[in-house]
N, C-alpha and C positions, 0 to 999 in steps of 0.2 A: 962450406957444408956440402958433403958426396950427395947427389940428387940422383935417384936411382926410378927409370921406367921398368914396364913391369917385361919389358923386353931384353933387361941386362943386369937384371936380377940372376945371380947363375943357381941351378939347382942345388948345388952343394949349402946355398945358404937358405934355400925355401925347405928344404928335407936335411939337413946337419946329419947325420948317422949321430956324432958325438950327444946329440940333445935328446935322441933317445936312451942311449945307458944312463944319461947324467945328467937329469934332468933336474933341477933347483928347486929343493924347499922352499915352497909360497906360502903354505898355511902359517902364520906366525901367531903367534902367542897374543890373545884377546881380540879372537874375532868373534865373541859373544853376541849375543844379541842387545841389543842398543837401538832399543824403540822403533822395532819394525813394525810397517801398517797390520791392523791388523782388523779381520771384520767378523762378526760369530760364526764361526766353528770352519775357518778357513782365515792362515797367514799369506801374506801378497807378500810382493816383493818389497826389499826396504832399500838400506843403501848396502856400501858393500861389509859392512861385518852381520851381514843377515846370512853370510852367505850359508852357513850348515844349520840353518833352521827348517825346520819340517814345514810342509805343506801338510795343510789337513783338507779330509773330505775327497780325495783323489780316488779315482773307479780307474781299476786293472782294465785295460781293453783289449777286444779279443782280435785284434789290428794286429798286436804284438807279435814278434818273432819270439820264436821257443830259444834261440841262440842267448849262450852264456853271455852276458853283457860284459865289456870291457871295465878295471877297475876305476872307480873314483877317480886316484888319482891320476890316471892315465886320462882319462878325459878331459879334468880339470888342469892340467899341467901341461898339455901338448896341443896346443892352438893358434889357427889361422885368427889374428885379428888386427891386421896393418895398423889400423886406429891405434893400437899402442907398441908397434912395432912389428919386424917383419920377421924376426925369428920366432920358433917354435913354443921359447920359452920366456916370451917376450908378456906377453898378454898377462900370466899369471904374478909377472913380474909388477909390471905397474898399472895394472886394470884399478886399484885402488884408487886410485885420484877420481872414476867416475862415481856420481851422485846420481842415487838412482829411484830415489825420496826429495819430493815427490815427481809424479813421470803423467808427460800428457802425451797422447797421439791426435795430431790433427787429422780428421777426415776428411778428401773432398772430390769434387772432381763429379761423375756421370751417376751420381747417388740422389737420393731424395731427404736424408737426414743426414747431411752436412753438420761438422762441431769440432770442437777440442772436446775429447773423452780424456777424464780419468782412468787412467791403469786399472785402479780400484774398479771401477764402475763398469766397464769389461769383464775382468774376472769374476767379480761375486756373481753378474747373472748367468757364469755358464759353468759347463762342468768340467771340470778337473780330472782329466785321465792321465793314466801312465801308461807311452806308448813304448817297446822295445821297439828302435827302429835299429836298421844298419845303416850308420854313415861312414860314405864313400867321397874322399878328397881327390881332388885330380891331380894330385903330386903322386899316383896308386897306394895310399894307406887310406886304413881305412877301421872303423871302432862299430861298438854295437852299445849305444844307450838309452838307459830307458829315461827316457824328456817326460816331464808332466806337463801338461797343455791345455788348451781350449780349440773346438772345430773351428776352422780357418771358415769353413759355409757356414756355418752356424751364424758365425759372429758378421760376415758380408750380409748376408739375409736382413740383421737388424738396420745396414746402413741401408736398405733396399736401392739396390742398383737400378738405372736405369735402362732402356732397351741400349743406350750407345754406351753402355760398360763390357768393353771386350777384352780390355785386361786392367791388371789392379797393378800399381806400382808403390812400394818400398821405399823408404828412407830411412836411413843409421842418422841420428843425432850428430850437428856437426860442430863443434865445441874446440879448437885446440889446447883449453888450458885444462881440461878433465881429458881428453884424449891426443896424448903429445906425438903419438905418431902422424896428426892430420897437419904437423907444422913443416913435415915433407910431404912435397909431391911427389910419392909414392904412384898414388892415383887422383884420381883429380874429384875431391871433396864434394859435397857427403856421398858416400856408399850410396849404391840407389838398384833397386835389382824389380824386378818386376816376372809376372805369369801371367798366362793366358785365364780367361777366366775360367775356362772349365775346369784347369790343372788345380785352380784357387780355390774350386767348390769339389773338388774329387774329396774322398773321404778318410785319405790318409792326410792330408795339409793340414796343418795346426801348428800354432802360433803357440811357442814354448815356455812358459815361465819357469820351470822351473827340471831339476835333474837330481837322479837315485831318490826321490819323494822330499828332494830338498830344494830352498830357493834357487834360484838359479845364479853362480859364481858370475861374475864383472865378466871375468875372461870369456865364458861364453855365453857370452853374448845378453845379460843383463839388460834392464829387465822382460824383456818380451823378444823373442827373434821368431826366424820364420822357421818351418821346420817340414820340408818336403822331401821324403828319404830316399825316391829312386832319381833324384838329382845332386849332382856334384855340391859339392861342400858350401865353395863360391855361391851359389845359387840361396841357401838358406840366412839371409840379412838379420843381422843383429842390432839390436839397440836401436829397434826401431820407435821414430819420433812422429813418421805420417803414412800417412795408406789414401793415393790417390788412385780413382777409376777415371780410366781414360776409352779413347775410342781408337785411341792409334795405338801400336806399338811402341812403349815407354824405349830410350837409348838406355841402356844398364851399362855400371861401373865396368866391368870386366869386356862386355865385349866392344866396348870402345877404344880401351886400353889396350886391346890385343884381337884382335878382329880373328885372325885365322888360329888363334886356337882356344877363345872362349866367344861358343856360340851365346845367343838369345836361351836357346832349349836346354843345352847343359843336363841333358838326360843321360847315365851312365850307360857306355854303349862301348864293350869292349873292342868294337870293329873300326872306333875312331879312334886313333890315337890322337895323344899330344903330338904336336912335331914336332919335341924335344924328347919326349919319352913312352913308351907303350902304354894304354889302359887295359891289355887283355890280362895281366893280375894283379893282385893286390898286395901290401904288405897288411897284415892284421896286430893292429898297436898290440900291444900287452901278451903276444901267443909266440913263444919262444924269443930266438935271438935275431938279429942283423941275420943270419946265415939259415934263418927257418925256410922253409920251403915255403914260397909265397901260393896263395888261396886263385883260385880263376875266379877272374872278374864275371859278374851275373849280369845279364841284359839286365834294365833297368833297375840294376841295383836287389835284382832277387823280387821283385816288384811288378813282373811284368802282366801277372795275370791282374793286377788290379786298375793298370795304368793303359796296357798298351793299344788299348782303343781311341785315347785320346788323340793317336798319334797314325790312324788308318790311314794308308795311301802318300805318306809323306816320306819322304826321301830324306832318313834320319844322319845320312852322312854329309848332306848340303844343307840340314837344317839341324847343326849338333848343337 
């Protein structure tokens, strides 16, 4: 078996050109609905033939970018998800084998209400917004969707942090026989990704269930991920299983795996390149062809005037 680090990995197979014209039919015939949770006057997430059932009760947020949103199927067909492989078109291919009925998140770590939560029991107590955000992947493509979510502070407030909670750290569920990609060492098992706590309590962060007012598909990132829009792709953890507060700086999947070119911060910053390739523009999924005039990349993701205090006085090129 080819065992591939994330350092010879060549770009041609992280960004395919061929996988955007030719992207593969996933939606197949009888993804009805078949007894997804459900609680008065709001659908949660189920397993994966929930996947185009509406969310109810979702508030438009004034968070939102006015920008045309990329389509459905562009969103749901063109994704980062190693857990079920590492091409583009990998995710939408075999994200089906994950079970996402029923789902617990372990809390723990520098909180004062420590637990395994239900998914359910998260969601019904908070609100349900549609955010248009823009995401920005660090391969430079990049989409505009609108996530239905819950505040990422909102929901920390309930586990009341402690004074030595300085940042909160992420877990992907790690399973190889629902996620076949985790039976390579790609990267080294489970996903784990972590934020400062302020960046965790800012008021664009929320924790995603769901996309276009619909559950949210396997491939991205079912049932719950993170969703921080003026940080690269890597950065937003899927299928998440625990949310621990720590006092130290958590090690994260990506910048272990590649030290000089995925930082801790992962804030979109066109003045840092990859150093394999430019972040100063963007390719915009679904807006012309291969040969469209690519977009200038925006400081913090077009985000700056809500973020970039977080980040006073700090040297964004030795801390990317």
């Amino acid at each position: 078996m080819l065992i591939k680090k994330p350092s010879d990995i060549k770009p041609s197979e992280i960004t395919p050109p061929k996988h955007y014209k030719q992207r593969r039919q996933f939606i197949q015939s009888g993804l009805g609905l078949a007894g997804a949770a459900m609680v008065p006057g709001l659908w949660l997430p189920g397993d994966a033939h929930a996947a185009r059932e509406k969310l109810k009760g979702v508030v438009k947020s004034p968070l939102s970018t006015s920008e045309k949103p990329t389509s459905y199927k562009d969103v749901t067909s063109y994704n980062n998800f190693y857990e079920f492989g590492t091409g583009k078109d990998d995710p939408a291919r075999n994200a089906h084998t994950l079970v996402t009925k029923p789902w617990t998140v372990k809390v723990e770590g520098e909180i004062d209400k420590p637990g395994d939560y239900h998914l359910e029991d998260l969601v019904k107590a908070s609100t349900l917004e549609e955010r248009i955000y823009r995401f920005r992947c660090v391969e430079a493509w990049s989409m505009v969707i609108p996530w239905v979510g819950i505040s990422l502070a909102e929901l920390i407030k309930r586990f009341q942090p402690t004074s030595k909670a300085k940042f909160v750290e992420f877990t992907t569920l790690y399973d190889p026989k629902q996620m076949p990609g985790q039976k390579r060492q790609v990267l080294h098992w489970p996903y784990v990704e972590a934020l400062r706590m302020d960046e965790a309590m800012n008021a664009l962060s929320i924790l995603a269930v769901g996309l276009y007012g619909e559950v949210l598909p396997n491939q991205n990132g079912a049932p719950l991920r993170l969703m921080v829009p003026w940080k690269y792709g890597f950065k937003n953890i899927k299928s998440i299983v625990k949310i621990r507060f720590t006092e130290q700086m958590p090690k994260t999947t990506w910048a272990l795996a590649g030290p000089r070119e995925y930082g801790f911060y992962a804030n979109v910053n066109p003045q840092v390149n990859h150093p394999r390739w430019s972040q100063a523009r963007e390719r915009v999924i679904g807006s012309g062809s291969l040969f469209t005039r690519r977009k200038k990349t925006l400081m913090f993701n077009g985000y700056e005037e809500q973020v970039a205090h977080l980040y006073s006085g700090m040297d964004l090129k030795k801390y990317f």
